[in-house]
N, C-alpha and C positions, 0 to 999 in steps of 0.2 A: 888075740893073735895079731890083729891089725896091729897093735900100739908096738909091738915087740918087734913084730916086722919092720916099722917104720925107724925104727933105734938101730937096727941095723945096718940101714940101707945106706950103701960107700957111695964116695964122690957124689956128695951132695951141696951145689953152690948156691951160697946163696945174694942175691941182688937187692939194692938198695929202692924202695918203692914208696913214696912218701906221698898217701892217699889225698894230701889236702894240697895238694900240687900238682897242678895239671902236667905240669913242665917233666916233671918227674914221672908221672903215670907214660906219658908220651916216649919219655927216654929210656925207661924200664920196660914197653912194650914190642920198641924198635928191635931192642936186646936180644928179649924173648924171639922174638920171630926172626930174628937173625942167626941167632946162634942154637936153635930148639927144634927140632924136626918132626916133633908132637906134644901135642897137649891135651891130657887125657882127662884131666883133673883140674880147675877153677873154682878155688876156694879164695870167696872175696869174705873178707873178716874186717871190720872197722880197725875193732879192738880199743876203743871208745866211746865215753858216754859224758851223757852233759857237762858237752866243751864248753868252754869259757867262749861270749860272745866275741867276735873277731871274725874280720875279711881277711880272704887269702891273698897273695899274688895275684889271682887271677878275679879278684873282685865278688868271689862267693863267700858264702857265713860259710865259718868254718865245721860246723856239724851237717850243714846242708854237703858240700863237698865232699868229705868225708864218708860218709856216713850212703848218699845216694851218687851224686853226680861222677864221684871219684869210682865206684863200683860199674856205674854204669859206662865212661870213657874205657875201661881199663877192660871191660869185658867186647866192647864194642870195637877196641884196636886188634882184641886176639881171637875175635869169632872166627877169623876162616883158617889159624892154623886150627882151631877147636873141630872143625869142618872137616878139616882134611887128616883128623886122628881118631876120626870114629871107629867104636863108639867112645864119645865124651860126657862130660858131666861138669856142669855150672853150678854149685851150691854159694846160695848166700846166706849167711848166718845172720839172722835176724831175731824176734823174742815172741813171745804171748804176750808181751807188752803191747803189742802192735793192735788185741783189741778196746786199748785206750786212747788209739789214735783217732784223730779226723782230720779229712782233707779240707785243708783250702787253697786251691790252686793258683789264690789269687795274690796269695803271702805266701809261697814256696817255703821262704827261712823259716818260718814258722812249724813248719812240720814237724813231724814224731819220724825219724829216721827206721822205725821199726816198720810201721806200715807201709814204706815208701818200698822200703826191700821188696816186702810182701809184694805188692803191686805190681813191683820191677818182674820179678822171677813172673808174675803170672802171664806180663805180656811177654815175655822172653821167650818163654815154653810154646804159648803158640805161635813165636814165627819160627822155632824152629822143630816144627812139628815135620817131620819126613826127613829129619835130616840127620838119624842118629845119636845129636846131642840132645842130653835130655839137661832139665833144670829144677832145680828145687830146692824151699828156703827149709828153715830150721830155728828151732828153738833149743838152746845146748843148756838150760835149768840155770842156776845164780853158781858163778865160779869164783872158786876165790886165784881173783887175778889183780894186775892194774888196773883192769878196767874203770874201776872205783875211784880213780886217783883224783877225780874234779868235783866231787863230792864236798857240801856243803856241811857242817860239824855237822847238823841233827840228821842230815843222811848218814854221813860215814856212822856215826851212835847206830843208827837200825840198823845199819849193816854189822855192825860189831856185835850188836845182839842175836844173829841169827847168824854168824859164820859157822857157829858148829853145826848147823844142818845143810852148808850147801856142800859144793862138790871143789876139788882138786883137779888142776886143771888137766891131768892126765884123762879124768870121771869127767869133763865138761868137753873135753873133744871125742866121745865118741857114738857122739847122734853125728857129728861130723865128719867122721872117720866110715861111721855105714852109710850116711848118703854119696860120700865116695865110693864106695867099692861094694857094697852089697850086691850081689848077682839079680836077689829078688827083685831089683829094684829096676833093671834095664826096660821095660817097660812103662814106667810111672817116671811124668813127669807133673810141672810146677806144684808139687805135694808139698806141707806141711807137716816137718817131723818134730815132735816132740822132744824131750829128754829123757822120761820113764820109757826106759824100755827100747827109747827110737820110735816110738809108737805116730802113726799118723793120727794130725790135732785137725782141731776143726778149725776153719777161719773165722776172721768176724766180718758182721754183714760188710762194714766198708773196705774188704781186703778181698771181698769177692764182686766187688762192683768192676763188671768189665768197662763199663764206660769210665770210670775216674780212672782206671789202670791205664786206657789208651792215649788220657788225655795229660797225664803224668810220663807218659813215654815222648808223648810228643813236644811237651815242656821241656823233659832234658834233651830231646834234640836241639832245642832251638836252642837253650843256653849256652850248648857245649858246642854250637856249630856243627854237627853231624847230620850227615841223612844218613839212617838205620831203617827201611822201609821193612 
């Protein structure tokens, strides 16, 4: 019913937002809050996976930016229309990939972009605990999308060996589509949803470390020039 709804829905505009560009997050965020009198819904999506090594304009790796920092500027310019449209909702789509990640906070580039989400939404959720907006990441199962596009031959091969059992990207947005608008859900926040089902997943031990999660919030302040207290 969600997906039908959404094919419907008139006067829908859409703005240009180019994740690995701060300049861009900055100028698509002014937009937003200039010309948008609510925001109910923050669905941050990459929409990419192992990017080719490379610095942005603004001197970050480009899956680092992408993937975290770029989520994290882009939610941290539209927190207080988010605030003032309650109740709201932040989903960041992230994987069960994420329990193959490990932190090292000391080589940021280095990261697994899945864990980093994870961690993001966990300390998201407790600051904005009292304040209507809830947060919560997500794992939407293997879609057959671009995602794939930076895939090296003997990946793109495994992936071509299993495309007949993933999902269609209509099938791959909607654990997306319920952490948006589920009623059950107003209640729950930095949850971990699944793709079977939508079903809530468990974390891994390092995506429930509140100490690494605070000291990765406080990392991307510092790179991105923000104070988010």
């Amino acid at each position: 019913m969600a997906c039908r709804d959404m094919e419907k829905a008139q006067n829908v505009v859409i703005k240009k937002l180019d994740l690995s560009d701060t300049k861009s997050i900055r100028e698509f965020a002014e937009t937003i809050n200039k010309e948008e009198t609510k925001l109910n819904i923050l669905i941050n999506n990459a929409g990419v996976m192992v990017c080719p090594y490379g610095k942005t304009a603004d001197g970050f790796e480009n899956g680092l930016l992408s993937h975290l920092l770029g989520h994290f500027l882009l939610t941290y310019l539209l927190i207080d229309l988010s605030k003032r449209s309650t109740p709201a909702r932040i989903i960041n789509v992230s994987s069960l990939a994420h329990f193959l990640g490990t932190m090292n906070l000391d080589d940021i580039n280095s990261e697994k972009g899945y864990l980093a989400n994870v961690l993001f939404t966990r300390s998201l959720a407790k600051r904005l605990q009292g304040t209507a907006v809830t947060a919560y990441s997500l794992h939407p199962g293997i879609v057959q999308t671009d995602l794939w596009r930076h895939l090296d031959a003997p990946q793109a091969a495994i992936m071509k060996m299993i495309s007949p059992f993933t999902k269609t990207s209509v099938q791959g947005a909607q654990t997306t589509i319920y952490c948006a608008v589920a009623p059950e859900l107003e209640t729950e926040t930095s949850s971990l949803f699944a793709h079977r089902d939508c079903a809530p997943a468990n974390y891994s031990r390092s995506a429930s470390d509140d100490g690494t999660a605070q000291k990765l919030w406080e990392l991307s302040c510092r790179m991105l020039s923000v104070s988010w207290d």
